[in-house]
GUDREN-493971 format. One record per residue (C-alpha): residue number from 1; x, y, z negated; chain. Coordinates in steps of 0.25 Angstrom, whole numbers, plus 5000, padded with zeros to 4 digits. Layout:
// residues N
  seq  east  north    up  mol
  NUM     X      Y     Z    A
...
//
This chain:
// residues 188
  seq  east  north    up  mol
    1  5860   5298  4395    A
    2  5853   5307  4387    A
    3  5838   5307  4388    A
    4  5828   5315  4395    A
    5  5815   5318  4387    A
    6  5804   5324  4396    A
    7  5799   5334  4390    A
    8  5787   5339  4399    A
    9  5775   5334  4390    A
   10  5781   5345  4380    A
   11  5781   5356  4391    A
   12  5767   5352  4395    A
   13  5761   5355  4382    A
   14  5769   5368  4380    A
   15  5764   5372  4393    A
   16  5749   5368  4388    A
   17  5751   5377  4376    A
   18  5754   5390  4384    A
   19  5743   5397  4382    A
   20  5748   5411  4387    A
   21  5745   5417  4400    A
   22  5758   5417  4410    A
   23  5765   5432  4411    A
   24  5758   5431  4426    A
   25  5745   5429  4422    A
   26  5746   5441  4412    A
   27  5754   5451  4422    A
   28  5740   5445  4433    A
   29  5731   5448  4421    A
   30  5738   5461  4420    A
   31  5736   5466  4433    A
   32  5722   5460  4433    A
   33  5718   5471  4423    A
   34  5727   5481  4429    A
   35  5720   5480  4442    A
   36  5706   5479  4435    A
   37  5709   5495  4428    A
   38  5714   5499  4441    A
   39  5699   5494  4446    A
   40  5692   5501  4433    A
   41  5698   5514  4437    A
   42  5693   5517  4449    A
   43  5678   5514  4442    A
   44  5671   5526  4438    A
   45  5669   5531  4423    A
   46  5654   5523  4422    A
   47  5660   5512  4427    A
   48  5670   5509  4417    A
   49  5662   5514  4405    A
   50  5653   5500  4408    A
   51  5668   5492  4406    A
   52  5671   5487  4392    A
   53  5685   5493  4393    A
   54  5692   5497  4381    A
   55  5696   5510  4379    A
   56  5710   5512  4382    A
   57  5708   5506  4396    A
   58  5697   5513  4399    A
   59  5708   5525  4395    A
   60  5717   5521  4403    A
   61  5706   5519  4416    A
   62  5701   5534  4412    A
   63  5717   5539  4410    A
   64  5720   5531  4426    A
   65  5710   5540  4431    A
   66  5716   5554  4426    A
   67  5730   5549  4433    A
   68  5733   5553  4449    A
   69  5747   5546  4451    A
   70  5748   5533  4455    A
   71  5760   5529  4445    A
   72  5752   5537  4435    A
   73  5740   5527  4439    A
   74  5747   5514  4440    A
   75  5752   5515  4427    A
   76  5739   5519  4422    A
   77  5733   5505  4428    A
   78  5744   5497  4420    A
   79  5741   5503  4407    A
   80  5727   5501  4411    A
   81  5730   5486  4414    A
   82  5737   5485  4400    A
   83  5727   5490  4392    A
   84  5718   5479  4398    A
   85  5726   5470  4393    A
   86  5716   5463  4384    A
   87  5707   5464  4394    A
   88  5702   5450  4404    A
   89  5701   5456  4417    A
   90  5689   5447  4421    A
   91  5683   5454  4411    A
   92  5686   5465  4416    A
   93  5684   5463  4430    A
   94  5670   5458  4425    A
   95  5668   5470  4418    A
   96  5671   5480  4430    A
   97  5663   5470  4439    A
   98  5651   5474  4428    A
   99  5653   5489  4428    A
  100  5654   5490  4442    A
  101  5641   5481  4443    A
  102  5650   5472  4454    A
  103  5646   5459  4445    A
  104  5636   5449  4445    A
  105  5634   5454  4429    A
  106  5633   5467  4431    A
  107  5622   5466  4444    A
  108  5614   5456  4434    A
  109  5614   5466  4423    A
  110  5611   5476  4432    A
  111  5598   5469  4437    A
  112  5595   5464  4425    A
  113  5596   5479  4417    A
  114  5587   5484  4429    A
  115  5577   5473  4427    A
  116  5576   5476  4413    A
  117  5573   5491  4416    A
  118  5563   5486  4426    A
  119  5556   5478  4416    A
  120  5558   5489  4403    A
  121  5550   5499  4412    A
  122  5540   5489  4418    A
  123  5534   5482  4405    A
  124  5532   5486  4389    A
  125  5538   5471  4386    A
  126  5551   5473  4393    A
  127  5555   5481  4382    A
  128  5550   5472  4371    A
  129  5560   5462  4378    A
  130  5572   5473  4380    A
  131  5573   5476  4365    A
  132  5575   5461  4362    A
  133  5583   5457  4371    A
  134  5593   5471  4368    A
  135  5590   5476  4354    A
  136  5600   5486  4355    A
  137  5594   5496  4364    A
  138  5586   5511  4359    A
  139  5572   5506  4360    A
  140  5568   5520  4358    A
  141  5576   5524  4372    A
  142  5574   5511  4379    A
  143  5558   5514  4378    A
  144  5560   5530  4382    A
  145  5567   5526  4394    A
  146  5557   5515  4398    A
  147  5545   5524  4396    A
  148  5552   5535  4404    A
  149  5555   5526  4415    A
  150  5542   5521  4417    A
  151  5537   5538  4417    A
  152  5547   5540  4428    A
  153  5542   5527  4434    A
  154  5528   5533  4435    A
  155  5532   5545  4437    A
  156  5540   5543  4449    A
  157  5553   5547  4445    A
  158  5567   5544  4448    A
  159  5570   5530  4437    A
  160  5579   5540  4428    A
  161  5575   5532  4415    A
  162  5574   5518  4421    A
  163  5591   5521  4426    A
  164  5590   5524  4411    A
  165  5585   5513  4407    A
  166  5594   5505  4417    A
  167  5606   5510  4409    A
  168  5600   5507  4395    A
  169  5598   5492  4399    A
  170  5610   5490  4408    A
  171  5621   5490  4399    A
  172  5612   5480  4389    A
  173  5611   5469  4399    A
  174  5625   5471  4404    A
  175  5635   5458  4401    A
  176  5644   5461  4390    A
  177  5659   5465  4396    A
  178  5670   5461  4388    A
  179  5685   5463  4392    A
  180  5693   5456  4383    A
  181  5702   5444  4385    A
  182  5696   5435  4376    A
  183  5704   5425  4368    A
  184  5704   5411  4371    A
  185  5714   5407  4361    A
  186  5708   5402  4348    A
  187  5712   5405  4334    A
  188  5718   5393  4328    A
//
């Protein structure tokens, strides 16, 4: 009688070293971005230009809208969906939550830019504190836009430079979006 050798321990450290995603998750993940462009393209032109999107998807988004039939459209949203390929939809999701201002992110960096604003116009110092913390920014149009908004303070006119303002320091203490799938393998 011929021996049987079980063989499982081998299967289960095959199995251990299967580190590729099954083809469900990928045709999921596939869909996942698919129905994310679909989303983006209903979003107006503002909207999108605060998404980090490269440019052949935001293409492809801009090209969807051009098109009136529905299979002309359809296949449009696959492309769009292939072309974000590289793209992790959380991120993404994250990032339209952002733009749209539906995240807990975006409502915190919204208050915290108005705050900011408030304190620039308010009190001399605040700016001393600004240009450490963001080195970055045109001093020279910072400090026009300050001064104007404290004459149309006075002045009691509508807060044109203070939205100004707002605009200038919004995008400074927004999160950083990325979209990319990052890589978890490591380089051996």
């Amino acid at each position: 009688m011929a021996q049987y050798r079980d063989n499982r321990d081998d299967f289960e450290d095959e199995e251990d070293g299967y580190d590729r995603p099954s083809k469900s998750q990928i045709k999921r993940e596939l869909q996942a971005l698919q129905d994310l462009g679909k989303e983006m393209t209903k979003l107006g032109a503002d909207t999108l230009n605060r998404i980090p999107l490269p440019e052949d998807v935001r293409e492809a988004i801009d090209e969807y809208a051009k098109m009136k039939s529905f299979g002309a459209q359809r296949r449009q949203l696959q492309l769009i969906g292939k072309r974000m390929n590289g793209l992790d939809p959380e991120k993404v999701r994250a990032a339209i939550d952002m733009a749209t201002g539906e995240s807990r992110a975006a409502v915190a960096a919204h208050h915290r830019a108005e705050r900011l604003r408030d304190k620039l116009i308010a009190d001399d110092a605040a700016l001393t504190d600004f240009i450490k913390d963001f080195p970055e920014v045109n001093v020279q149009s910072l400090r026009q836009l300050i001064r104007s908004a404290r004459k149309e303070a006075q002045m009691g006119k509508p807060p044109k430079s203070a939205r100004e303002l707002y605009r200038l320091i919004h995008p400074m203490v927004s999160p950083e979006v990325t979209l990319e799938k990052e890589d978890n393998q490591e380089n051996e």
